[in-house]
N, C-alpha and C positions, 0 to 999 in steps of 0.2 A: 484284906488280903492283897491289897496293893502292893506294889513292891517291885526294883529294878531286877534283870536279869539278863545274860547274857545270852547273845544270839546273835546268828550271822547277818549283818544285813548288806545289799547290795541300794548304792545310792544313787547308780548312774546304769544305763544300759552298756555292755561290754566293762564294764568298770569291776576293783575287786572286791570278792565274798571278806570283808571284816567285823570280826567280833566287837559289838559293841555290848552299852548296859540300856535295855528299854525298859519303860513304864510300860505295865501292864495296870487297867484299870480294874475296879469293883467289880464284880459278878452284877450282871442285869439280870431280868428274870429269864428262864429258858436256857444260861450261860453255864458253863461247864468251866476250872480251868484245870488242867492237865499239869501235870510233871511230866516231861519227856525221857523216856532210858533210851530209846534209838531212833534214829531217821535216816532210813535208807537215802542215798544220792540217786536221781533216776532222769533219765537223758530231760523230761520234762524243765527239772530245776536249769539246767542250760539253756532251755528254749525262750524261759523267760530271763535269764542272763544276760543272751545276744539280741530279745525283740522275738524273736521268733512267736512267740505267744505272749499279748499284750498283757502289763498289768501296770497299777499305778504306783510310783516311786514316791519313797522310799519303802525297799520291802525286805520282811523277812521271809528266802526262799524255806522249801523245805514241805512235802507235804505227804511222806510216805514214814510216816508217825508211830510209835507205841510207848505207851504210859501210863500212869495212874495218874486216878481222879483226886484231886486236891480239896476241891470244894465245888458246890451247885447252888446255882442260884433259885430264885423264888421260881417255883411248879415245876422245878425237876423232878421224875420219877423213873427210878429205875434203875438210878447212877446213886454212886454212894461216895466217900472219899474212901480213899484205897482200895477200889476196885480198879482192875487191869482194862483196859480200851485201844482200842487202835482206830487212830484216825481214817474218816471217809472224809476226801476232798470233794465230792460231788455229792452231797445230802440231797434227796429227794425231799423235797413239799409235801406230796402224796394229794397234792391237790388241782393242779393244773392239767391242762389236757395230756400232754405226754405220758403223766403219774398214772392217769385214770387209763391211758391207751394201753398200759403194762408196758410201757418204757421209761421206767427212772431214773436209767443213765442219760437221759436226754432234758429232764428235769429242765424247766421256763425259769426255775431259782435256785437252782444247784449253784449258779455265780455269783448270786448276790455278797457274799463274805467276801469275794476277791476287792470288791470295788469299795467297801466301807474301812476306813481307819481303825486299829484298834488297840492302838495304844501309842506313847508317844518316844524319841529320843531323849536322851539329854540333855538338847538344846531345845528339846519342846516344841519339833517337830513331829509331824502324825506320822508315823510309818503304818505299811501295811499287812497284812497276813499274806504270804503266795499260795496261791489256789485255794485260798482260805482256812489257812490250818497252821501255819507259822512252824512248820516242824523243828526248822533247827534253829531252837532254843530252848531253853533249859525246860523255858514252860510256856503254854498259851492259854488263850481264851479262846473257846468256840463252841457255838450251839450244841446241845443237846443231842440235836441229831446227827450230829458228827461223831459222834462217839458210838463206836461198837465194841459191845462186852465180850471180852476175851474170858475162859477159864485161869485162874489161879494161878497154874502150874505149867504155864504156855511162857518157854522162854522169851522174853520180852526183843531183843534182838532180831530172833528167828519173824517174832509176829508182827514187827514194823514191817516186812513185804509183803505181808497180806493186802495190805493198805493201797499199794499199786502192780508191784511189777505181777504179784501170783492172781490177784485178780483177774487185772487185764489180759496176761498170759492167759491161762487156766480157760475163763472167761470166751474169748476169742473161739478158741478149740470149740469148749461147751455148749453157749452160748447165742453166740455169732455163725460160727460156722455147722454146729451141732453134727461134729465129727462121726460115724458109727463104722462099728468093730470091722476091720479088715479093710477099712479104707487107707488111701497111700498119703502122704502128710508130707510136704515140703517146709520149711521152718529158715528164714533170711533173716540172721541175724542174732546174735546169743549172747545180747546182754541179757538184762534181768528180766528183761517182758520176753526174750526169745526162748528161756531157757525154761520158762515156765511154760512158754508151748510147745515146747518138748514132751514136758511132762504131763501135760493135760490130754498131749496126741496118744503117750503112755495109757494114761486112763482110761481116753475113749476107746482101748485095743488097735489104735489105727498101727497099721502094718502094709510097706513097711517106711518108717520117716527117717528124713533126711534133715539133715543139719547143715546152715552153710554159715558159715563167718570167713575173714578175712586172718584171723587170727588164731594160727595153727594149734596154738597151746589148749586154746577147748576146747580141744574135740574130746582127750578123754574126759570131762565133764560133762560134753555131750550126750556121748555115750552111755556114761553112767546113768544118766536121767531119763536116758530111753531112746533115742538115735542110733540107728541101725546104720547111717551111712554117714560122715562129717565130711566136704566138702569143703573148697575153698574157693574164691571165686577167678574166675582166668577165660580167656576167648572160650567159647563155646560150653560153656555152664550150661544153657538149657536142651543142648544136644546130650551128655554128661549125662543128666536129670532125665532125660525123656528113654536114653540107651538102661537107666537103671529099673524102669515100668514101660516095661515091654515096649518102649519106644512113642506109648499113647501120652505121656504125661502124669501129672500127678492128680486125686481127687481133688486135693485141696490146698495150696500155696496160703502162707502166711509170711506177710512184710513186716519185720516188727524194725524196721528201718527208719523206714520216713523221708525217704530219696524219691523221685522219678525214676532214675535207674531201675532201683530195687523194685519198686513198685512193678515195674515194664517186664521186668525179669520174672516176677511173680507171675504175672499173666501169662507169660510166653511157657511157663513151665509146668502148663496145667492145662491139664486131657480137655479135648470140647464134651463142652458139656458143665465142665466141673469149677471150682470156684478159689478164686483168688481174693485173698480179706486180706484188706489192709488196716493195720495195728496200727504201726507207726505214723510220727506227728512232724510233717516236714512241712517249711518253708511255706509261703503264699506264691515264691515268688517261682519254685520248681513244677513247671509243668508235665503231665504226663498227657502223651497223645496216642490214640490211637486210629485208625485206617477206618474207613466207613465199613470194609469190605468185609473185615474179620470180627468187629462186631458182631455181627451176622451169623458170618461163617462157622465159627468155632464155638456161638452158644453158650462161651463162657460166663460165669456172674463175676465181677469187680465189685466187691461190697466194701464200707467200710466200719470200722466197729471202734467203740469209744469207751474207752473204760469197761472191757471185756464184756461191754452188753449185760452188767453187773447189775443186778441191786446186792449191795454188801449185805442188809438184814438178812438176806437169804442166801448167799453164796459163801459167805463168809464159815458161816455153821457145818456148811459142805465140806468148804476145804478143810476145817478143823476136824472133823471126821476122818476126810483124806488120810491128813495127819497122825493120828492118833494111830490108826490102822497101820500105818507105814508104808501107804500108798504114793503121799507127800514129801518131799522133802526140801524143806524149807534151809535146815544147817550147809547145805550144800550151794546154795546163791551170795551167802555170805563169804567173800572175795577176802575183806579185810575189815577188822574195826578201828577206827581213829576218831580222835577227839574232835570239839566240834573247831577247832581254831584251824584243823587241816582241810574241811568242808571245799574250800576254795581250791587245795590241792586236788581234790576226790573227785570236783566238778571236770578237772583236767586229764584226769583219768580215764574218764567215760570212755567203755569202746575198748576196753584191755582186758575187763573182767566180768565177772557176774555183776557181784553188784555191792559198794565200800558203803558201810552202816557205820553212820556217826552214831557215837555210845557214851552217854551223859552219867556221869560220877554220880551217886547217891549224894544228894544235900539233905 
């Protein structure tokens, strides 16, 4: 089952996303390899772009996946060739302290694939999988546990954002924050992880949520997903925020950012008492400060949540339920589809739309 394929890879930090042909190796046992039909772009694949999030070069970005199963190697159960999956970048072990604590998004081996080679260049150089899952390329190699079984008739497109931004979104709201009915919902930020906590703030009934981006064109997308208020940001935002709930602030502020700023702003725009979760993946080097005094004072919680506080085995089934019901709506984060050779374009885009799903031709 060897065989070259096309895939974006980036060779240098800040350098560009180019399509090249990689060796992909034999199925080992436990090994699954996939056909790719979509991989969402998600601020993540920038973060290792720029360094923001370490990984080792050369790699193929790409990690918000959906496809068919090609072939499995020795003691796979479960998976078939031609059954439909979407990649998890963070697999649980189900065996280290975290797994056993009932936290699998924190997983002691969910990284391990980042760090291992898994196939080679042209020149016969090892490149690597990003966040373990090689999305944008035609096809990968990856454990077992990285695959979640999708139903049949689950447009493949729609169900590569399960894989991160509705997770994480969704997740956050559910999971993390564990949002309930009639609470007020503040939402910084509307690309693909913002826009899904929109919609997740939708599900929990929180009432009523606001929406803020910088970028006026989505607000009616906002809107449509369940945002009562779209916002922009400008001097006096969390006055704005606090004059819209009775002046107390909000229950529950989500950063799906990943700024200091944003982050600071979250906090400042939430009732004492109530709780500001931070989503977004920013920087080492951007700090957020706060006063010893207001700590204290205002009672607030500053959490942070990682992969929407997911286990996919188990939420993923949710959301598809969501779905089904038409509770969900997945066709609506899909911004634009382009081939994988504009991936580098897409990554430039970030910050304009929902969210651009690379979509891989039938071979």
């Amino acid at each position: 089952m060897a065989g070259a394929v096309p895939a974006a890879v980036l060779r240098e930090i800040g350098g560009t996303l180019r399509v090249e042909e990689i060796t992909l190796p034999e199925l080992g046992p436990g090994q699954v390899r996939v056909r790719l039909a979509a991989a969402g772009v998600c601020h993540s694949d920038l973060s290792l772009a720029n360094g923001t999030m370490t990984q080792p070069l050369p790699v193929v970005l790409g990690h918000e996946g959906a496809g068919r199963v090609m072939a499995v190697g020795d003691g796979v159960t479960g998976l078939a060739p031609g059954d439909p999956v979407v990649l998890n970048w963070a697999p649980a072990c189900r065996e280290c302290w975290w797994c056993k604590a009932g936290e699998p998004w924190l997983c002691a081996r969910a990284t391990a694939a980042w760090q291992r080679p898994y196939g080679h260049l042209a020149d016969g150089t090892a490149v690597y999988p990003g966040l373990g899952t090689a999305a944008f390329a035609a096809e990968t190699v990856v454990g077992a546990h990285a695959c979640v079984p999708l139903p049949a008739d689950l447009p493949l497109t729609e169900a590569a954002l399960l894989g991160c931004a509705v997770l994480t979104g969704v997740g956050a709201v559910r999971n993390a924050a564990r949002v309930r009915p009639g609470e007020s919902v503040v939402v910084i930020g509307l690309g693909g992880v913002g826009l899904a906590a929109v919609q997740g703030a939708r599900l929990a009934g929180a009432d009523p949520i606001i929406a803020i981006d910088p970028v006026e064109s989505k607000a009616g997308l906002a809107r449509r997903l369940g945002a009562s208020q779209v916002l922009t940001p400008g001097p006096g935002l969390s006055r704005r925020v606090r004059e819209l709930l009775d002046g107390r602030g909000a229950d529950h502020a989500f950063e799906c950012v990943g700024r200091a700023d944003t982050i600071r702003a979250a906090w400042s725009m939430t009732r004492r008492g109530g709780r500001a979760t931070v989503v977004g993946l920013g920087p080492v080097t951007d700090q957020v400060s706060f006063n010893a005094l207001e700590l204290a004072h205002f009672a607030r919680t500053l959490a942070g949540c990682f992969y929407g506080n997911s286990d996919p085995a188990v939420d993923i089934p949710r959301l598809l339920d969501d779905y089904r019901a038409g509770r969900l709506d997945l066709a609506a984060l899909v911004t634009e589809e382009v081939p994988l050779a504009e991936a580098g374009a897409a990554l430039e885009r970030l910050g304009t739309g929902a969210r651009s799903v690379i979509v891989f031709p039938e071979r």
